[in-house]
C-alpha positions as a Markdown table, in Angstrom:
| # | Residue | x | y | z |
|---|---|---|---|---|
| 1 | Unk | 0.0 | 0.0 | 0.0 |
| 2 | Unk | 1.7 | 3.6 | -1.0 |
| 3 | Unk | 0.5 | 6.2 | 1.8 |
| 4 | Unk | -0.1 | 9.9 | 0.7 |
| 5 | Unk | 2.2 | 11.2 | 3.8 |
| 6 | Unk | 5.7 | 9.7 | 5.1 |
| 7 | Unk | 7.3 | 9.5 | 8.8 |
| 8 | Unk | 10.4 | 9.5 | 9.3 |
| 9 | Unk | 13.3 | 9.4 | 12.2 |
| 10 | Unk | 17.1 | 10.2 | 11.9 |
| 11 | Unk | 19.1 | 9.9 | 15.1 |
| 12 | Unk | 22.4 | 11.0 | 15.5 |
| 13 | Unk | 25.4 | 8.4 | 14.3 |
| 14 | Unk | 27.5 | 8.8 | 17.1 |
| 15 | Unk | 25.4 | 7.8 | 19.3 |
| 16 | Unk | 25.3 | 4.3 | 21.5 |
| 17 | Unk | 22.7 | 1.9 | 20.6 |
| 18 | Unk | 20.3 | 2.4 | 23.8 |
| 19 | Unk | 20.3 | 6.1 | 23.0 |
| 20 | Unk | 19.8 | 5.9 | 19.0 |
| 21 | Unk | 16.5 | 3.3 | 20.6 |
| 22 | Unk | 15.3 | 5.8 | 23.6 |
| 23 | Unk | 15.6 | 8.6 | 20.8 |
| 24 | Unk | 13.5 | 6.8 | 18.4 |
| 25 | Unk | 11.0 | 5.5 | 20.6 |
| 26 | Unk | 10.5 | 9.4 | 22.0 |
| 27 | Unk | 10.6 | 11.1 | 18.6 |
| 28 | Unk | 7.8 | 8.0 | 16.9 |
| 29 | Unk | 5.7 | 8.9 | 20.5 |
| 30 | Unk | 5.8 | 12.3 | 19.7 |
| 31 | Unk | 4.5 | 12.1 | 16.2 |
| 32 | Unk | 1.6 | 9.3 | 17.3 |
| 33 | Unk | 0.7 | 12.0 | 20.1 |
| 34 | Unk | 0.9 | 15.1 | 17.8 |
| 35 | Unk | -0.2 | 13.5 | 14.8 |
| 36 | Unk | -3.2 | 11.4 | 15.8 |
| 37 | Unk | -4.5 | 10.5 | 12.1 |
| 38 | Unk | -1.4 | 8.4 | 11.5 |
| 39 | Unk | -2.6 | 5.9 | 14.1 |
| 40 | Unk | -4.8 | 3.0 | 13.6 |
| 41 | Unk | -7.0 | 0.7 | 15.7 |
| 42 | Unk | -6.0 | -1.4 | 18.2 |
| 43 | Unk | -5.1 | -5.0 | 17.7 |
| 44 | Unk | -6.9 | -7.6 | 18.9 |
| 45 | Unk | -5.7 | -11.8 | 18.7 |
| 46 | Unk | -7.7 | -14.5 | 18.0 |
| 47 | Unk | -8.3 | -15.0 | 22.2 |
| 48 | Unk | -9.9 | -11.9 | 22.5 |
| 49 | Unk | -6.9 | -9.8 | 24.1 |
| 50 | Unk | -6.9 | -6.2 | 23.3 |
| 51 | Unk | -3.4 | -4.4 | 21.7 |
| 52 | Unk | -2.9 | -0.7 | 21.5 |
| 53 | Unk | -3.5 | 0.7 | 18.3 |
| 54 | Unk | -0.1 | 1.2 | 16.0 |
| 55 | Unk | 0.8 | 3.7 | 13.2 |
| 56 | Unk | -1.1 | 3.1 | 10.2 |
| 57 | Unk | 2.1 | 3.4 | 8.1 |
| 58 | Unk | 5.9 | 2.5 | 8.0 |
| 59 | Unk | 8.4 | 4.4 | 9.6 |
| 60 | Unk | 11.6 | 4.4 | 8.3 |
| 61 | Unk | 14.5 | 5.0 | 10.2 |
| 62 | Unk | 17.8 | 6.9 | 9.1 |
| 63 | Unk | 21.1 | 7.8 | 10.6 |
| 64 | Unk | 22.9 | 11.3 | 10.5 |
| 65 | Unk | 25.3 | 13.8 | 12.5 |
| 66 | Unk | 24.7 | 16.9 | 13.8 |
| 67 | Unk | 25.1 | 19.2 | 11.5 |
| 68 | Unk | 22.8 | 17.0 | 8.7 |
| 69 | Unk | 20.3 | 16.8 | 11.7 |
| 70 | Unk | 20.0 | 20.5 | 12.0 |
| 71 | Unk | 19.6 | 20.8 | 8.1 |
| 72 | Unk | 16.7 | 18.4 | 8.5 |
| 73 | Unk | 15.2 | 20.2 | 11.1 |
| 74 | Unk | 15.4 | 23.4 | 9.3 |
| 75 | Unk | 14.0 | 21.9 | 6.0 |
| 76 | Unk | 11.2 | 20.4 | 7.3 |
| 77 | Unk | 10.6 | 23.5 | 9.3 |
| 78 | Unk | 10.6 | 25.4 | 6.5 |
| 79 | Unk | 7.9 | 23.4 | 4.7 |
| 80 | Unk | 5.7 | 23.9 | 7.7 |
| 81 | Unk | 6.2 | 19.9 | 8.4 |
| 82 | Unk | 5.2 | 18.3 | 11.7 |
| 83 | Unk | 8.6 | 18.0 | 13.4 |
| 84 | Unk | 9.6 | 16.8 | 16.5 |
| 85 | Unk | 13.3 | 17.0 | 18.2 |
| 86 | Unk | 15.3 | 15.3 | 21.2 |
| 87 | Unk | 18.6 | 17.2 | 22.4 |
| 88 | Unk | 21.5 | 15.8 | 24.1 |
| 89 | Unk | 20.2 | 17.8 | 27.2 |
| 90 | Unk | 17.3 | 15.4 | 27.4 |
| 91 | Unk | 19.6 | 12.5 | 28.0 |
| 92 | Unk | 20.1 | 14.6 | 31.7 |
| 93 | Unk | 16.9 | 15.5 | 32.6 |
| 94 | Unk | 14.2 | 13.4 | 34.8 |
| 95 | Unk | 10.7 | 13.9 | 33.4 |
| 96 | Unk | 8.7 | 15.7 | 30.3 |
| 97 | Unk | 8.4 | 19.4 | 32.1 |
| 98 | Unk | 12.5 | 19.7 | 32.1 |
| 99 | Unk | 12.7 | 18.0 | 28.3 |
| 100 | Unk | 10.5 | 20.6 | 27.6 |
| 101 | Unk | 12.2 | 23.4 | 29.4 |
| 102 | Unk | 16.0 | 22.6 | 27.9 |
| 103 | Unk | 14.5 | 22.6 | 24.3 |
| 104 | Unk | 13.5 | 25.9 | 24.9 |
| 105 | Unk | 16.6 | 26.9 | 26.5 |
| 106 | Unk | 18.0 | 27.0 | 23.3 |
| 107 | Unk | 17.4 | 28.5 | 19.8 |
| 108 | Unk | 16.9 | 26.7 | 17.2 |
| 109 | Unk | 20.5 | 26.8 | 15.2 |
| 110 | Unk | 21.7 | 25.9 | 18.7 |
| 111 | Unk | 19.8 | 22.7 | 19.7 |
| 112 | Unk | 22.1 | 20.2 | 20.3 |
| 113 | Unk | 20.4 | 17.8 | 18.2 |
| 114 | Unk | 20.4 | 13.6 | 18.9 |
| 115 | Unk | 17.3 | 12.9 | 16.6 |
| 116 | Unk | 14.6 | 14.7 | 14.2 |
| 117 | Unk | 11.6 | 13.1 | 13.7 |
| 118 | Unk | 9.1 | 14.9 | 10.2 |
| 119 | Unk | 6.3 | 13.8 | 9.0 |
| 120 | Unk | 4.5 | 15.2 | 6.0 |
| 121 | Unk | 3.3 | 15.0 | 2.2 |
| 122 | Unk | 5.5 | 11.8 | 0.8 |
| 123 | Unk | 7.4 | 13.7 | -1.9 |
| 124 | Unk | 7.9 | 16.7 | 0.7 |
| 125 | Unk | 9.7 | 14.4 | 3.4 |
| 126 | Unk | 11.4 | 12.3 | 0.7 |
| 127 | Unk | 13.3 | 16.1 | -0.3 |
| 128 | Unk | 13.8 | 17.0 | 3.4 |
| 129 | Unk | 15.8 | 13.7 | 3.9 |
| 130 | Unk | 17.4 | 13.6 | 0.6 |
| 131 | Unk | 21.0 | 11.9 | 1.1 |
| 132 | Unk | 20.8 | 10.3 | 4.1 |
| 133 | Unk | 21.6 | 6.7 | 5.5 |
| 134 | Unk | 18.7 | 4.5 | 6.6 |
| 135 | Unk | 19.7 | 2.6 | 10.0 |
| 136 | Unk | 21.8 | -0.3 | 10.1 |
């Protein structure tokens, strides 16, 4: 099935593997929660056990350094994209009202970027990601 509109993530290269995974799971979070159309139904098996619902689409995964995250985030910006972003300041702090607090710390050009997560028309997010390596 070929979707209309395109998710993706790009976390930052140098990072270790837990963080590249706690980055992606916050930044796909972020998009289900901001973006609520991209979510199905929940899932339920042949026993009768409810599943939470999942994204309706795939979302591909792609690796980058700083500087190629910031261009990212400034492209997709630019294109009035949803966008969502995780800074290395995150990594320090305890809960969602100091995440929120060190992001805005900071201006944009400045964020000390670990991941970028867009979503938006197909061809638009396709351009905004142009280049980059999807995840090992």
């Amino acid at each position: 099935m070929r979707f209309d509109t395109k998710i993706g993530i790009v976390v930052r290269a140098d990072l270790a593997a837990w963080q590249q995974l706690n980055v992606t799971a916050f930044l796909a979070s972020a998009v289900a929660g901001g973006v609520p159309e991209t979510v199905g139904g929940p899932y339920e098996d042949g026993s009768g056990n409810s599943y939470l619902p999942m994204f309706r689409q795939p979302v591909l995964v792609y690796v980058a350094g700083l500087e190629e995250l910031r261009v990212v985030r400034e492209k997709a910006v630019g294109r009035g994209m949803d966008v969502a972003v995780y800074i290395e300041e995150m990594f320090k702090t305890g809960h969602d009202a100091d995440n929120r607090a060190a992001v805005r710390a900071v201006e944009a050009d400045e964020l000390g970027l670990v991941g970028v997560a867009v979503h938006g028309p197909r061809n638009g997010v396709d351009k905004v990601l142009k280049g980059l390596t999807l995840h090992p």
